[in-house]
C-alpha angles and dihedrals in degrees: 000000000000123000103195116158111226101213130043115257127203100002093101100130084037088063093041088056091045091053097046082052091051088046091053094051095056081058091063089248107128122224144192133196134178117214102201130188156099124306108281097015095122111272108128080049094067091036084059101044090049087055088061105048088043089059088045081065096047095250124147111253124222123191138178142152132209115221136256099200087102090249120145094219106160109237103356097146085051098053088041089050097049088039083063094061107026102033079090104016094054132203105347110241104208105141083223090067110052098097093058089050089097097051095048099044073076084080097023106042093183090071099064104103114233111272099016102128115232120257127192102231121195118254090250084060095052101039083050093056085047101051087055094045084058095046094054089049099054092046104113105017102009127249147232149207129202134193139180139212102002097169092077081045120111123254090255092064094046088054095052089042087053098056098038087055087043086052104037099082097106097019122098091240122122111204116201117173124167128190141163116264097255133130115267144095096296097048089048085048090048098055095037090056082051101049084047091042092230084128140027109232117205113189114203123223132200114276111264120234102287095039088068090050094043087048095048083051084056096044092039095048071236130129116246090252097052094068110100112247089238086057104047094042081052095049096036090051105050094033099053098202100314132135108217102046102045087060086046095059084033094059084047093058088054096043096050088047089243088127121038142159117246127191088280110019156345116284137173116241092214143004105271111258160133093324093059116078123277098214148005100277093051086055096060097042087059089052089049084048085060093052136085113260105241081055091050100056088032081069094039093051085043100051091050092062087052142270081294126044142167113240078224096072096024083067095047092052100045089027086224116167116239097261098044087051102053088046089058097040091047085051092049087051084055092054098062100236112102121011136181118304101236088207100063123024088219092058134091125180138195110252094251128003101243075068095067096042092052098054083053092055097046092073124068119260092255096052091047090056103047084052088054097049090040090053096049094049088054099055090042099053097045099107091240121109123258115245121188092276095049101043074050098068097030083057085052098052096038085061095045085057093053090255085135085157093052095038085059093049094056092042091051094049089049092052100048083047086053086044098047089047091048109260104133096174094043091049090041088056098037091052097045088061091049091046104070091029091057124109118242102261093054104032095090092053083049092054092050083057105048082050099050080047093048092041087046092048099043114277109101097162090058097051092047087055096053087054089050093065100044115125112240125267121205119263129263087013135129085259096038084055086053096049085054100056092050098053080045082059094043083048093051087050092056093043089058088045096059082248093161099180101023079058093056100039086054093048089046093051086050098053085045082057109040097055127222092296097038100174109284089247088053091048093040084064097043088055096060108040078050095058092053094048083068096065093050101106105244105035087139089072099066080062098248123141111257118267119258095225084212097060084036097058095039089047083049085053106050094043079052085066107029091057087052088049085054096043101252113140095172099057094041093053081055103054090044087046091053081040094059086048094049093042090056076098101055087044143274094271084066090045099047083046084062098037086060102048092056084052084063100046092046089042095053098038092047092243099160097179098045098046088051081058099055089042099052090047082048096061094036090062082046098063095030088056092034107019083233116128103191099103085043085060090049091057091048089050094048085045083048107056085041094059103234103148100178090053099045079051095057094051082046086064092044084050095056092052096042084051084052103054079048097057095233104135100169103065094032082066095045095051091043090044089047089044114030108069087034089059092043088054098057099046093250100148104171095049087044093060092042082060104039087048092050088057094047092050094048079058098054089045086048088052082236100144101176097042088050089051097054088039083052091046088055092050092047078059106053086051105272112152086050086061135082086246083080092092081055104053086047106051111008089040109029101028097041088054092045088052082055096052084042097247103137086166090062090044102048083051094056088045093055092051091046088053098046089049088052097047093048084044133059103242144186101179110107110182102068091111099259085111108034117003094032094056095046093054091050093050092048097052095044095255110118136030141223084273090064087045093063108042085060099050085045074055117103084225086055096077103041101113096241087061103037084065093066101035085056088053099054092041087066095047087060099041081050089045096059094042096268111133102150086057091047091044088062092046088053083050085054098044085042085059107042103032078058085104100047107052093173093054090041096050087047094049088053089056098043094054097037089089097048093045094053089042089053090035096233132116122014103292088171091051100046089039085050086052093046092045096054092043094050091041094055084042090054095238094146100173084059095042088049099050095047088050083057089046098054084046089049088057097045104254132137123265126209129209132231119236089206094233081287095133105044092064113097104259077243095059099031090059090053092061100256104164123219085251096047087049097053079064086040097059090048102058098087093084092051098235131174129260086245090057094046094050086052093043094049095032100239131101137273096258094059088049089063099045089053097047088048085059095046093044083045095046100045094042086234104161094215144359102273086050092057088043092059097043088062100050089061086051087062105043084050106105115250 
């Protein structure tokens, strides 16, 4: 007989809690709380009652569980929670979440659309597609998302719980999470959120004296009063204040008839005693004695494999035919001791987890451990093929057998699988528990394994420290070959940690092992981590003689060759893709020949992430040699569809800048304002400067000083002036806004920083000024020849389209300056042509040569000042405006006013106050449009558009926006 109580006792300020948080979240505040407390003490109580109460508001419910079977599975409570929503809504169609489709089909696989190759996407990726499902969800009512035991979850899920907590402050997304106070990764996440009061953690105590009675009533259908005092002492005593177990020995006294209704009460049979059991296992062993006997070791089988199991493997185990089987588990389910998992239609699990653990300790050591090596045979022997779950709880049993050899094989396996498929925590975990348990013989190969997983995963110290203490191999051996592959992988981790010396020291164990002759494969790949180690700033300092970039690039290519000759793709994709880096000097024509190469190696061998790579440098050398970003969209929608979400953010930050030179400002902030706090969020530096920077330089562009200082103090905090942007802060940014407030002394200064930084740093930027603007200034003020000129147009940064403009420019004011005109006149053609796509930089070109065209008599210098004039006047630029108005009076030439759009406004309107800005939205509002569809049509931003409209509506005394819409359309259709 069950004994559930139908109401919550003694959870009251708990509840209160629940419902403020679900208050909160319709107010689009995000919370977090944290329910904590020993098994049975009434968690998944409150989380279901939250769920409730969360569908009584109209919120999507989310709900997942992590599980107890001791099986390390990434992101199990995740895909359970999304399952619960999705399994019968299907794929959300919200147009704003069809980038992250491909991150999230890792927990949906149903999503994945057929053919899309897979793509093992970071855990910031993922936790970041999340967060925006979530918030999409949670759009119109809130949302939550709720998720149990997370002390038995996988790293990966603590990390992506982590972010989505961190980012959850202004979003309508409730966050309820509940675990067992145990050490672990989720308890340390858990205090930490609260020390940094990101969550609120309630930690749930036993139920005092009254609350048990009060509980019993409610399991009973019985007033507190009505529970006899034996019972209640009994009760109160062995459950001490838990939930759980005080229904469990509850639901004994009922079973064994101890405690029984009559016509008027409750009363107890007999005094407890000696003959009732004096625990919880005890409890449970009488109930298997009630039971028939198939159903008995059913359950025993069961709880060996866990508080959750597959029937799969439960039938493998008992042997037990279809029909036989679903007779014993429905019994069980009678019972009231396992039931259905409503995540996975093969899956059955105990109604709590402290069941399954009693039936386990009901039996003798020695029976538990023939079970468990019973059970293992039979799942190994199966004839299916072990898969990481499975290699998981073979590895289990065979350690509750005593196997502890054969516990630490299939551990390891399933850890190098977790590792190989990109789960560095998993693998890490899952190592650390082969490693102690290995035999001698295997435990080295076990320890290179747990550090790739922790280098790979982070944490490279403690990867160097594990091969520290690596006993030694003899050289030129089998093992002596492996060793040195895996100090080749450490050395691949430092060098993507910028790990300068740690990089070197790896590469230099793996060379000591390997021997003179390594195999060609193994010094294919040695080569090339190598080589990229030579573009790592501070490589003096390991001691080492500088490169020489010619054998460099001659060792890269062979072991280009070379990796393609031994079948391995990955590590010839690497080497093209350091050769494309190392052939920027030779040209781009050299480094698109190896980028594409690396396309079609990517391409043939079905290497998604690495062809994305080759096609987003592809289209970056594109737009940097044309201005034309096309190809550069291409990359960001292949990046897209893959779901690499770093690397769409990256061309996002190529884009914005691209959107700058182009003077399209618009979409360059929409793109910064989409990109910038996403990359942020997931940690993605790089891409984050990129960003921050794009937006600085669209202020100086723009001759907005102050904007460009506080976009330059962002970038300084993210890190900035450590990176290799800093050529560019200093010359496309800084220099570009001086030559707008007409300070060429301030710019030649930025453009000479820029140039020293370049000259002490390896760099592949190319449109810091050293090769276009750089070059112009210095022929203009004397201070450079034809010779310099040049060099910089011989240069690969010479051809790159930003650069060719100015080189143009300065070209002519030579040709002028020797009395050449006709010659000048052709270089002005050329600029004309390709500054067609940078009307800021060819406005300001025009500016810049007109002097020196009136001093050495060639070109039109009225006509281009009159151009520039009227461009930097409508952008607002005042300090250029102005010094082309003093120029054309300089020359002698006549100089009309603006009127500023004052005239064209109705005497009515104008006498309001309506200014010649506030009257280009006026004019528009006829056809009703929305403020998105006025910023585009008048080329400013939303924002502008509503501060506008609040000064019309002000100004005209129209009560609301249709009034004031209406009022304009009789303004129209007013004569002239």
């Amino acid at each position: 007989m069950r004994a559930t109580s139908p109401v919550i006792v003694g959870r009251d300020e708990e509840i209160v809690l629940l419902s403020s948080a679900l208050d909160a979240v319709q107010r689009r505040s995000g919370r977090a709380l944290f329910l904590l407390g020993e098994a049975g003490i009434g968690k998944s109580r409150l989380v279901g009652e939250c769920a409730y109460r969360a569908y009584g508001l109209g919120m999507p419910v989310l709900r997942g569980r992590a599980t107890s079977t001791g099986l390390v599975v990434p992101f199990r409570p995740l895909a359970e929670a999304l399952a619960s929503r999705f399994r019968a809504a299907g794929t959300p169609t919200d147009p704003e979440l069809t980038p992250y489709h491909p991150a999230l089909a890792r927990l949906v696989p149903e999503w994945r659309r057929a053919g899309s190759p897979g793509y093992p996407e970071t855990v910031v990726e993922l936790a970041e597609a999340l967060l925006r499902l979530l918030s999409v969800l949670g759009r119109e009512a809130g949302c939550t998302i709720l998720l149990e035991d997370l002390h038995d979850c996988d790293t990966e899920t603590v990390a992506v719980v982590e972010y989505v907590i961190d980012n959850l402050a202004d979003l309508p997304i409730l966050f309820l999470g509940t675990l067992r106070p145990e050490p672990g990764a989720a308890l340390d996440l858990v205090r930490s959120a609260e020390r940094r009061h990101v969550a609120t953690v309630r930690e749930l105590g036993p139920l005092h004296d009254d609350q048990v009675r009060a509980l019993t009533g409610a399991c009973l259908e019985a007033g507190p009063q009505e529970i006899p005092d034996a019972v209640h002492r009994r009760l109160a005593e062995r459950a001490a204040g838990n939930p759980y177990l005080l229904e469990v020995l509850l639901a004994d006294l009922l079973d064994t008839g101890r405690l029984r209704r009559t016509d008027s009460a409750w009363e107890a049979v007999e005094q407890p005693g000696g003959s009732i059991p004096s625990d919880i296992v005890r409890s449970w062993a009488r109930r298997l004695e009630r039971l028939d006997e198939p159903v008995r070791d059913l359950l025993l089988a069961s709880a060996t494999l866990g508080s959750q199991f597959s029937v799969t493997v439960l039938q493998t185990v008992t042997g037990f035919e279809d029909r036989a089987l679903f007779t014993h588990l429905r019994s069980a389910v009678e019972a009231g001791v396992i039931a259905p998992d409503g995540a996975a239609p093969d899956r059955y699990t105990f109604r709590h987890s402290l069941t399954a653990e009693a039936l386990i300790s009901s039996l003798v050591p020695a029976e538990r451990a023939s079970l468990a090596r019973r059970a293992a045979a039979a799942i190994e022997h199966s004839g299916e093929p072990l898969d990481e779950d499975g290699r998981q709880l073979v590895a289990s049993l065979r350690l509750a057998a005593g196997d502890r050899a054969g516990a630490a094989r299939q551990f390891a396996e399933a850890g190098r699988r977790m590792l190989a498929s990109g789960a560095h925590g998993s693998a890490v975990v899952l190592l650390e528990r082969a490693h102690p348990l290995a035999a001698e013989a295997d435990r080295a190969a076990v320890a290179e394994s747990l550090a790739v997983a922790r280098a790979e995963g982070g944490d490279l110290d403690g990867a160097l420290a594990l091969a520290d203490a690596l006993p030694p191999v003899p050289a030129r051996s089998e093992a002596a070959s492996r060793r040195g592959q895996f100090h080749i992988d450490l050395a691949w981790a430092a060098v993507m940690a910028e790990r300068t010396a740690d990089a070197a020291l790896q590469i230099e164990a793996a060379r000591v092992l390997l021997g003179p002759a390594p195999p060609p494969g193994r010094r294919a790949a040695l080569v090339v981590v190598d080589g990229y180690l030579a573009l790592l700033p501070g490589l003096p300092g390991t001691g080492r003689p500088p490169r020489d970039p010619v054998e460099t690039e001659q060792a890269v290519q062979k072991a280009a060759e070379t990796a393609e000759a031994e079948g391995l793709p990955v590590v010839a994709c690497q080497a093209w893709q350091l050769l494309a880096l190392l052939r920027r000097e030779e040209g781009f024509d050299a480094a698109d020949a190896a980028l594409e190469r690396m396309l079609s190696i990517s391409t043939e061998h079905a290497l998604p992430v690495w062809r994305v790579e080759a096609l987003v440098r592809l289209g970056a050398n594109a737009f940097m040699r044309t201005g034309d970003a096309s190809r550069l969209l291409s990359a960001r929608a292949a990046a897209t569809d893959l779901g690499a979400l770093l690397l769409t953010r990256t061309v996002d930050g190529l884009l914005a800048m691209n959107a700058v030179l182009c003077a399209r400002w618009e979409e360059a902030q929409e793109i910064i304002d989409r990109s910038a706090e996403a990359s942020a969020r997931v940690g993605d530096l790089s891409a984050h400067r990129y960003l921050l920077l794009a937006g600085a330089t669209m202020a100086a562009h723009r001759g907005r000083r102050r904007d460009m200082d506080r976009a330059l103090a962002a970038f300084r905090r993210a890190g900035g002036e450590q990176s290799l942007l800093v050529p560019l802060r200093s010359g496309l940014c800084r220099a570009f806004g001086a030559l707008l407030e007409e300070d060429p002394e301030r710019a030649a200064a930025g453009l000479d920083e820029a140039l020293a930084w370049e000259l002490d740093h390896p760099s592949y930027y190319y449109l810091s000024g050293r090769y276009g603007l750089r070059p112009l200034l210095r022929v203009l003020a004397g201070q450079a020849d034809r010779t310099e000129l040049e060099e910089a147009r011989a240069a690969p940064g010479g051809c790159l389209a930003w650069n060719r403009q100015f080189l143009d420019l300065a070209d002519a004011v030579l040709l002028g300056r020797k009395g050449d005109p006709a010659g000048a006149a052709r270089l002005m053609a050329s600029f004309t042509q390709r500054s067609a796509p940078f009307p800021v930089a060819r406005h300001l070109g025009l500016r810049l040569v007109a002097d020196a065209a009136r001093a050495d008599g060639w070109g039109e210098p009225v006509a281009w000042l009159r151009t520039a004039e009227e461009f930097f006047y409508g952008a607002g630029v005042q300090p250029v405006s102005a010094a082309c108005r003093a120029a054309l009076r300089q020359a002698g030439a006549s100089v009309g006013q603006h009127r500023g759009g004052w005239d064209r406004i109705p005497s009515p309107l104008r006498t309001s106050g309506v200014t010649p800005r506030e009257y280009e939205v006026f004019v528009l509002l006829p056809e009703r449009p929305g403020n998105q569809q006025i910023a585009r049509r008048l080329s400013i931003s939303p924002r502008t558009v509503e501060k506008h409209m609040a000064s019309l509506l002000n100004k005209t005394g129209r009560a609301d926006r249709a009034a004031l819409c209406e009022f304009a359309a009789e303004c129209a259709a007013e004569p002239a």
